[in-house]
C-alpha positions in Angstrom: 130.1 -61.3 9.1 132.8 -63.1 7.5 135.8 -64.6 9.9 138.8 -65.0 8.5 142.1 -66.6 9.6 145.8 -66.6 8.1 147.4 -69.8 8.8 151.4 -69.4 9.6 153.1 -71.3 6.8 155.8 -72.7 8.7 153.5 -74.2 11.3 151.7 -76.2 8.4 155.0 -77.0 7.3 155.8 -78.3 10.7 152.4 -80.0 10.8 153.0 -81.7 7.4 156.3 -82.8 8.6 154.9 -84.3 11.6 152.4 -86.4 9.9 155.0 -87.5 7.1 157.4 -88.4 10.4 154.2 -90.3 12.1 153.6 -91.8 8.7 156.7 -93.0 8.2 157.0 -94.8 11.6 153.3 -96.3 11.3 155.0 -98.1 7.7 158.1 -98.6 9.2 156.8 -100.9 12.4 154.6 -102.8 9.8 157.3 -103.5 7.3 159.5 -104.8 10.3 156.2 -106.5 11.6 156.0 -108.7 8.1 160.2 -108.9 8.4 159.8 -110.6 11.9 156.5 -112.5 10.6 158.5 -114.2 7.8 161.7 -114.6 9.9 160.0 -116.4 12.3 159.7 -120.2 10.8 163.2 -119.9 9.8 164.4 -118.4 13.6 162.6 -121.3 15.1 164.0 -124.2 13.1 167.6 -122.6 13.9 166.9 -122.6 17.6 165.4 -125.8 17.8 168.1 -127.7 15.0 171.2 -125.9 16.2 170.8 -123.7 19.1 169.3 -125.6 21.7 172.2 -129.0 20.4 174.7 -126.7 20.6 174.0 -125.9 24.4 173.3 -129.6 24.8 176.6 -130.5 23.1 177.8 -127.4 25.8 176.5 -129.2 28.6 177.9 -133.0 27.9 181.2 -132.1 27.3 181.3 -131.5 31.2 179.7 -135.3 31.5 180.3 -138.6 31.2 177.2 -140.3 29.5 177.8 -143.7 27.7 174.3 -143.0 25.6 172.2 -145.6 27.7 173.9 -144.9 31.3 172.5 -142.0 33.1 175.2 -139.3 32.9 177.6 -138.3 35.5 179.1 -134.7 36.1 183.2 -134.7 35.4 183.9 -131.1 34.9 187.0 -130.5 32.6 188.1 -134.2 32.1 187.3 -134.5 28.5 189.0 -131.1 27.6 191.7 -132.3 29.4 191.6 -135.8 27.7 191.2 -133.9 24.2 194.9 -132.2 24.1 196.4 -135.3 25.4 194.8 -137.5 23.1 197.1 -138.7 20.1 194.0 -139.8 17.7 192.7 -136.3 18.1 196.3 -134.8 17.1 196.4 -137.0 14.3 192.7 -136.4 13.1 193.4 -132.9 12.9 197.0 -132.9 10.7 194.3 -135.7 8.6 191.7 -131.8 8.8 194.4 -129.8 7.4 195.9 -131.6 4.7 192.4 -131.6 3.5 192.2 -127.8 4.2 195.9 -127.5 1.7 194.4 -129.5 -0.5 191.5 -128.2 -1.2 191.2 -124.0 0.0 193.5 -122.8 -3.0 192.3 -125.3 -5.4 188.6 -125.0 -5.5 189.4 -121.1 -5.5 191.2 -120.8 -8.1 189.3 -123.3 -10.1 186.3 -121.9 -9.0 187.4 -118.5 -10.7 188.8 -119.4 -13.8 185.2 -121.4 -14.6 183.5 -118.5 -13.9 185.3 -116.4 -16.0 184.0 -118.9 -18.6 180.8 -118.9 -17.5 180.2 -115.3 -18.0 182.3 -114.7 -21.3 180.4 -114.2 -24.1 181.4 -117.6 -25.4 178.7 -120.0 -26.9 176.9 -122.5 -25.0 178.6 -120.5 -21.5 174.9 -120.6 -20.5 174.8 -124.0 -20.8 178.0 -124.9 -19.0 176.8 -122.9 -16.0 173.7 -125.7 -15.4 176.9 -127.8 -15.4 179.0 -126.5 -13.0 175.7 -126.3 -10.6 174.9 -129.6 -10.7 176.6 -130.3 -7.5 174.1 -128.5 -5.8 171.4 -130.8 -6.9 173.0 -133.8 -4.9 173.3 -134.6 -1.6 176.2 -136.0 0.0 175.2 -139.4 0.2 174.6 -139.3 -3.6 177.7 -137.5 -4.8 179.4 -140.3 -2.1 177.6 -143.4 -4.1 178.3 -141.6 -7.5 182.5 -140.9 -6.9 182.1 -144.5 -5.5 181.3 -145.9 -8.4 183.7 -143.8 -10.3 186.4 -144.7 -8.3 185.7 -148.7 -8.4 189.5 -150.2 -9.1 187.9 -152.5 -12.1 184.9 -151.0 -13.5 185.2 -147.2 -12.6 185.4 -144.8 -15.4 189.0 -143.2 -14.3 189.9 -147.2 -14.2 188.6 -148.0 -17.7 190.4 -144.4 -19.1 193.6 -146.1 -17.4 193.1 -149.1 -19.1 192.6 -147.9 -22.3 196.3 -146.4 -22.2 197.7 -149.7 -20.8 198.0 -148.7 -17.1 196.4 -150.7 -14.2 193.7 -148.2 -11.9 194.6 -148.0 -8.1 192.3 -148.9 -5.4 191.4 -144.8 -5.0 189.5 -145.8 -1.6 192.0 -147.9 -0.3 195.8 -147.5 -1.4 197.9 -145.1 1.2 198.8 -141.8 0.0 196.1 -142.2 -3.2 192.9 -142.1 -0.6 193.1 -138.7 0.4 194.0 -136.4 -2.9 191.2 -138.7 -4.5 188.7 -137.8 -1.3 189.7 -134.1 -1.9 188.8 -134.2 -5.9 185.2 -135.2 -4.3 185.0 -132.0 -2.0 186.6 -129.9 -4.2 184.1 -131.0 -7.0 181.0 -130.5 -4.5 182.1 -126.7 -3.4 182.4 -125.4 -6.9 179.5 -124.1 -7.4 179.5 -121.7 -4.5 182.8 -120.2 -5.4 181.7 -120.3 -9.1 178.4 -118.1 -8.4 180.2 -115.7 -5.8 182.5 -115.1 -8.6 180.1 -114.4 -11.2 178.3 -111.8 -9.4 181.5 -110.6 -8.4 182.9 -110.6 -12.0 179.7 -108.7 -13.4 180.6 -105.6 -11.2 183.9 -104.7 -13.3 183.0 -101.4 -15.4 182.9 -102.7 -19.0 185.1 -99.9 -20.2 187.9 -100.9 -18.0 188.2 -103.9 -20.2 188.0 -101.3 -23.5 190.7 -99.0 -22.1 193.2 -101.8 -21.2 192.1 -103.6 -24.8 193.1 -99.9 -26.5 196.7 -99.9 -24.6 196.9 -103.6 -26.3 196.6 -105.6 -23.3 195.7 -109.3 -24.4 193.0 -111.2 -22.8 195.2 -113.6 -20.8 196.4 -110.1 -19.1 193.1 -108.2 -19.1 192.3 -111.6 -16.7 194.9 -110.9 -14.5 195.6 -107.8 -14.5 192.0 -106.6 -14.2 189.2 -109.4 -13.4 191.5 -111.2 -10.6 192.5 -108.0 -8.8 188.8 -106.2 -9.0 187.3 -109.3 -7.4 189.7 -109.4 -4.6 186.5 -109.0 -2.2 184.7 -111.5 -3.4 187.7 -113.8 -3.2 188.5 -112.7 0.5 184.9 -114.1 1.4 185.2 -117.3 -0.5 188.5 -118.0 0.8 187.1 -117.6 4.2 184.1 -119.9 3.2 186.3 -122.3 1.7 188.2 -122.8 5.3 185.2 -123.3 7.0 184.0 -125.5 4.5 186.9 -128.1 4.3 187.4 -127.8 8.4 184.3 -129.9 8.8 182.5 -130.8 4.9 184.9 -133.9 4.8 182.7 -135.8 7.6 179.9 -137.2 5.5 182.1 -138.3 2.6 184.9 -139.5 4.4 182.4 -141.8 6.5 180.6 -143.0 3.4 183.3 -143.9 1.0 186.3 -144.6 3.2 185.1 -145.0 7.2 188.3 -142.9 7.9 190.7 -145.3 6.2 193.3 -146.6 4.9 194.7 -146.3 8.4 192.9 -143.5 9.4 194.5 -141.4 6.4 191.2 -139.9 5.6 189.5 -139.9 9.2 189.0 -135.9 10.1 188.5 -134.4 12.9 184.4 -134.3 12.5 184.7 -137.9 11.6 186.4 -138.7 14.6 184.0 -137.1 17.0 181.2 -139.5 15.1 182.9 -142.1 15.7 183.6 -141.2 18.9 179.7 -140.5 19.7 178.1 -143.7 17.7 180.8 -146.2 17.9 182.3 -145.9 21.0 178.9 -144.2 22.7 181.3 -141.7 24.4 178.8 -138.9 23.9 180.6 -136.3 26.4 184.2 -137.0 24.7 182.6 -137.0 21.4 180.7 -133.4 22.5 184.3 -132.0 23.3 185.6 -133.1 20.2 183.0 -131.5 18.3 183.4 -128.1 20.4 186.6 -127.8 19.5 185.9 -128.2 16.3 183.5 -125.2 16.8 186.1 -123.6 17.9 188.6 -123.9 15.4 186.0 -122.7 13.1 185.3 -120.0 15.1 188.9 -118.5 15.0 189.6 -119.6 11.3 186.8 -117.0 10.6 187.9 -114.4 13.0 191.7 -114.8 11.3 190.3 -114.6 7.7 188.2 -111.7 8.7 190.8 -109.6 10.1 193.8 -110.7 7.5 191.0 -109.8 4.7 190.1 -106.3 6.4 194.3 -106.2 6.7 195.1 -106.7 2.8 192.0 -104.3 1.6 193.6 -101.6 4.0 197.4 -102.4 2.2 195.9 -102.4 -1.3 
């Protein structure tokens, strides 16, 4: 005697889902299992390189330490001493002249070479390993390289001075010179982030936007700004944002390496002046306020170009 049984479709349907659902979970825990496998070197390092000095740096700006004395609780002194302190004031209007020196220009510089780099133009491929070359330096190089460059005699900028009868400054050393020729340098060695943010952002305009403006006869001076400059407002909201942050505290290494803050501290930064601070004067808790604020500083500059960029996307 044969037995036979009729299976309710939707019940296998429910079945199959349930395995599908079970399924999914099972690949789901292992894919974040590999994530958090592969994440892990890289969350490590950050906790040990940045985390754990940052809390350090925390904790001595509420001491006194003089780097080979034992140090000595004293609360809110150095933030007290920080907004009464003149050098600090000054160090900071040094930060921002650096910041309007360099934030528009590298933007806009940044853009219009990477409109070159992805026109159609030959040899644009080959530029683009030129404008990238910055990355392949460090700071101490590209600070021994403008060095050289900059030498009052036997620079190159010196010798094209020479050769239309005109004497070369001393770039490093002559007031009011120092620090437009320090911000060629750092404008120079954040090109190529701006230049490949606006790349990728320039290859997302539809193609036939460009064909429908070229039909109403717009040139390609205006199809620039007209279309590319405006459809990449995104991309430049972030770069602006990066560029701030960038100039706050990039102009440490190569103000300490070609200048030592000078002439007369036109070129000694805020960041510079927290080293100094630290290894000089071996105030490590001042020095650890300084650089906190700092922090700070960056912190809000990010917060303010966050919201003003979320403010202009909502007007446009």
């Amino acid at each position: 005697m044969r037995v036979t049984t009729n299976q309710n479709p939707q019940a296998q349907a429910e079945s199959d889902t349930d395995v599908q659902i079970k399924s999914r979970r099972k690949r789901r825990r292992k894919d974040e299992l590999i994530a958090w496998t592969l994440l892990a070197p890289g969350l490590i390092a950050f906790a040990i390189f940045v985390i754990l000095p940052g809390l350090g740096a925390l904790a001595l700006s509420f001491m006194d330490w003089r780097l080979f004395d034992n140090p000595s609780f004293v609360g809110l002194k150095h933030i007290v001493r920080l907004f009464k302190d003149q050098n600090m004031w000054k160090s900071l209007g040094v930060t921002v002249w650096f910041l309007i020196l360099g934030v528009i220009p590298t933007t806009v510089i940044g853009f219009l070479l990477a409109v070159i780099a992805s026109s159609p133009l030959r040899g644009a491929g080959g530029l683009r390993v030129l404008y990238f070359t910055p990355m392949i330096a460090s700071s101490a190089i590209t600070a021994v390289l403008w060095s050289n460059l900059y030498k009052p005699k036997f620079g190159i900028f010196a010798q094209i001075l020479s050769a239309f009868g005109a004497q070369a400054p001393n770039w490093m050393a002559a007031p009011g010179i120092t620090r437009p020729a320090l911000a060629i340098v750092l404008i120079w060695s954040a090109l190529p982030v701006v230049i490949i943010l606006y790349i990728a952002g320039i290859q997302k305009v539809p193609t036939d936007v460009y064909a429908a403006a070229a039909l109403d006869g717009a040139n390609k001076w205006q199809q620039l700004w007209s279309i590319t400059w405006p459809m990449v407002f995104p991309t430049t909201s972030v770069i602006a944002v990066l560029m701030f942050i960038t100039f706050l505290g990039s102009p440490l290494e190569y103000a300490l390496l070609m200048t030592d803050g000078g002439p007369l501290g036109e070129t000694q930064t805020l960041g510079l002046y927290a080293f100094k601070m630290a290894f000089e004067r071996r105030d490590m808790g001042y020095a650890s306020a300084l650089a906190l604020w700092q922090l700070a500083l960056i912190g809000i500059a990010f917060l303010v170009g966050r919201s003003s960029a979320k403010l202009l996307r909502s007007i446009r």
